[in-house]
C-alpha positions as CSV (number, residue, x, y, z in Angstrom):
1,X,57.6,223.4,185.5
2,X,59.5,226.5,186.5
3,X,61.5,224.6,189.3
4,X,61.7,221.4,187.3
5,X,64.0,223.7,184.7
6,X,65.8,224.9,187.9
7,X,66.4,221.9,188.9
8,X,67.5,220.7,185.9
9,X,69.9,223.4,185.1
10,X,72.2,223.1,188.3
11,X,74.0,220.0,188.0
12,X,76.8,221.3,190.6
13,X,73.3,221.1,193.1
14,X,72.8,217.5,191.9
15,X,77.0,216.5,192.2
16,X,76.8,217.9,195.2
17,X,73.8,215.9,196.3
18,X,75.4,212.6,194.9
19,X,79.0,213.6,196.3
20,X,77.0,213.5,199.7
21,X,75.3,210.5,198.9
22,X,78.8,209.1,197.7
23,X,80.0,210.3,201.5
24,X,77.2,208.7,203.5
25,X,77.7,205.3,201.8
26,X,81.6,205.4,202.4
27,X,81.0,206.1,206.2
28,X,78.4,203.5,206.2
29,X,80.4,200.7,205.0
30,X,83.3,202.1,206.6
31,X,81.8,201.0,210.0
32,X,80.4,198.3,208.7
33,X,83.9,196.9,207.6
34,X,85.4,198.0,211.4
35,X,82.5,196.0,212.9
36,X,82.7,193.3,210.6
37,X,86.6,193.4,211.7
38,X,85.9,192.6,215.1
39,X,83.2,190.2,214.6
40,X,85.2,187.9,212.3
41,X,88.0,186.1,214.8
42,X,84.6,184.7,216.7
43,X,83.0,183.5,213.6
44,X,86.7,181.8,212.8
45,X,86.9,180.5,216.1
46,X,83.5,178.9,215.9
47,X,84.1,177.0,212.8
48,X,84.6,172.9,212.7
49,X,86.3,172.7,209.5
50,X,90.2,173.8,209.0
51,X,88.7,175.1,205.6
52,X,85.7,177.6,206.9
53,X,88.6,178.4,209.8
54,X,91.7,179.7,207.2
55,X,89.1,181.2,204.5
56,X,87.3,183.5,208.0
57,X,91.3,184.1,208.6
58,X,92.1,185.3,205.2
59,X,88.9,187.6,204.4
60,X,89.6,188.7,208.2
61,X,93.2,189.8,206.5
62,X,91.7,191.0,203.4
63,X,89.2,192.8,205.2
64,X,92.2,195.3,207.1
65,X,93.3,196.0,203.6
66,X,89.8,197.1,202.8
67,X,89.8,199.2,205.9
68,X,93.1,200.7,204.6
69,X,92.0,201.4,200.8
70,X,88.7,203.2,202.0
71,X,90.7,205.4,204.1
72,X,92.6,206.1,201.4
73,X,89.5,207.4,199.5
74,X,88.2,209.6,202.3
75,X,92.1,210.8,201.6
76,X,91.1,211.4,198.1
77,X,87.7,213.0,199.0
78,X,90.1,215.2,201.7
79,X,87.4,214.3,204.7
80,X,88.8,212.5,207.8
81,X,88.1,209.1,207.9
82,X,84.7,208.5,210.0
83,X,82.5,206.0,209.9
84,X,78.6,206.2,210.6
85,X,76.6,203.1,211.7
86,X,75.4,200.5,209.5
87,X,72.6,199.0,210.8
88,X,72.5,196.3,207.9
89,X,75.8,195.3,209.4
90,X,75.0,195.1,212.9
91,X,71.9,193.0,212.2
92,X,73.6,190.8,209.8
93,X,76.7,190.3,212.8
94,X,74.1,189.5,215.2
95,X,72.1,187.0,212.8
96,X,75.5,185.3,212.6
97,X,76.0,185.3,216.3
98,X,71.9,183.9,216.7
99,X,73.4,181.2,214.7
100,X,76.1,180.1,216.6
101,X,73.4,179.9,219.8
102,X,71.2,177.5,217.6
103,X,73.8,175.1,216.2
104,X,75.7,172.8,218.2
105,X,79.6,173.6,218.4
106,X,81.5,171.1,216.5
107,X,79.2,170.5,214.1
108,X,78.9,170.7,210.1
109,X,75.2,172.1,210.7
110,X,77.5,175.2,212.8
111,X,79.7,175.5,209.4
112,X,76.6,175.6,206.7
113,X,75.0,178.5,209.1
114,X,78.5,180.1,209.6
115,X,78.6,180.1,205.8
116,X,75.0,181.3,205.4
117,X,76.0,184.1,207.4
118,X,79.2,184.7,205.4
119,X,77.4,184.8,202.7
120,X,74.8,187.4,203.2
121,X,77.1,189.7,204.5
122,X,79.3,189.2,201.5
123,X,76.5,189.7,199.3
124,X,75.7,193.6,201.2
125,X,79.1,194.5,200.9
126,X,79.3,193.4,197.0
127,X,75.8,195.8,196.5
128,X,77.7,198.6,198.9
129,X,81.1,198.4,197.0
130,X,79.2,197.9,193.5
131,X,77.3,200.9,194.0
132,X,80.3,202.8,195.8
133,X,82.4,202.4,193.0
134,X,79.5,203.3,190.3
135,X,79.1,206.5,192.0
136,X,83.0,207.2,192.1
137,X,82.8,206.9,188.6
138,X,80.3,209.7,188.3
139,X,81.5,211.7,189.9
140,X,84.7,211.6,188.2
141,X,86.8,210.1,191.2
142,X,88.6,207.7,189.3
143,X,91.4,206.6,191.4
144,X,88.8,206.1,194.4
145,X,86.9,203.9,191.7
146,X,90.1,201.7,191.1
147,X,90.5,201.4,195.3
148,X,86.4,200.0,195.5
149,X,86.7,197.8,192.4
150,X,90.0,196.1,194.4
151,X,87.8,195.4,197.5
152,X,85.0,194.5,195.3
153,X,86.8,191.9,193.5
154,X,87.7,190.3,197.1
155,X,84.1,190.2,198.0
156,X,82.8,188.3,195.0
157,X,86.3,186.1,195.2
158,X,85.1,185.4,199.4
159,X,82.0,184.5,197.9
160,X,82.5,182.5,195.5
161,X,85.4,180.4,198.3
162,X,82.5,180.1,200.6
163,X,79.9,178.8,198.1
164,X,83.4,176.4,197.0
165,X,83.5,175.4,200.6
166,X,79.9,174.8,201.0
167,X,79.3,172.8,198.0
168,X,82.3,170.5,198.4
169,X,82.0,169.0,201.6
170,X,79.7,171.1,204.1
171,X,76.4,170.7,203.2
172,X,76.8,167.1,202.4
173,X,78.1,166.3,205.9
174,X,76.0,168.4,207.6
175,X,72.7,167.0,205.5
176,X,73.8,163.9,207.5
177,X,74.2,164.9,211.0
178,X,71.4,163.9,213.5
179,X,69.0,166.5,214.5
């Protein structure tokens, strides 16, 4: 019980710990973004519509201003900008690459997996900027809060483009395509 109380009764031990655990998750996605950054021109390039094409172009865009805001928290934090590998990333990149082996170029199948794809990774970097900006909040980094909620915001937005892009034309022409 003794070192439950302990534990209890040094919340600067616990800050720290969640400061750290604050820092790890900022270097994680912090790669993951760079990664993601030089992933996304292929996965533009390999699009058939003009729609999937300009909205991979515009998160690409959006995604450099991410870069720039999280660097601008490890300003705020007054740690050098580092990033530390995400292997969520990396597997969900290569997924997205698997894809582009299995469906034929040109195709609407090609845009439904590319958007699959999309999708997933949007749907990590929502839980890491979610949970980023959560624990910004705790630990009473507000302005770095205010930086993660704007990238946030842009992930769900992505999102919801791709599920827009999907749902409008996409699926329905690729649900017609030959095998």
């Amino acid at each position: 019980m003794k070192n439950q109380e302990s534990k209890n009764n040094t919340p600067s031990t616990e800050e720290t710990g969640l400061k750290n655990l604050f820092k790890d998750e900022l270097k994680d996605i912090y790669w993951a973004e760079k990664h993601l950054a030089k992933s996304m021109p292929k996965l533009a390039k390999s699009a058939t519509s003009e729609e999937l094409r300009a909205a991979f172009e515009q998160h690409l865009t959006e995604t450099e201003n991410q870069i720039s805001r999280l660097e601008q928290v490890f300003e705020i934090l007054g740690v050098k900008a580092a990033g530390k590998k995400c292997e969520a990333m990396e597997g969900l990149v290569e997924e997205a690459k698997g894809m582009l082996e299995d469906t034929e170029d040109g195709t609407m199948t090609r845009d439904a997996a590319l958007i699959s794809c999309a999708q997933k990774i949007e749907h990590y970097e929502i839980a890491s900027y979610g949970t980023l900006r959560t624990l910004a909040n705790t630990i009473g980094l507000a302005e770095a809060a205010d930086l993660l909620a704007q990238t946030l915001e842009e992930e769900k937005s992505t999102d919801v483009k791709l599920t827009q892009i999907a749902e409008s034309f996409v699926n329905q022409a690729a649900s017609s395509e030959q095998e």
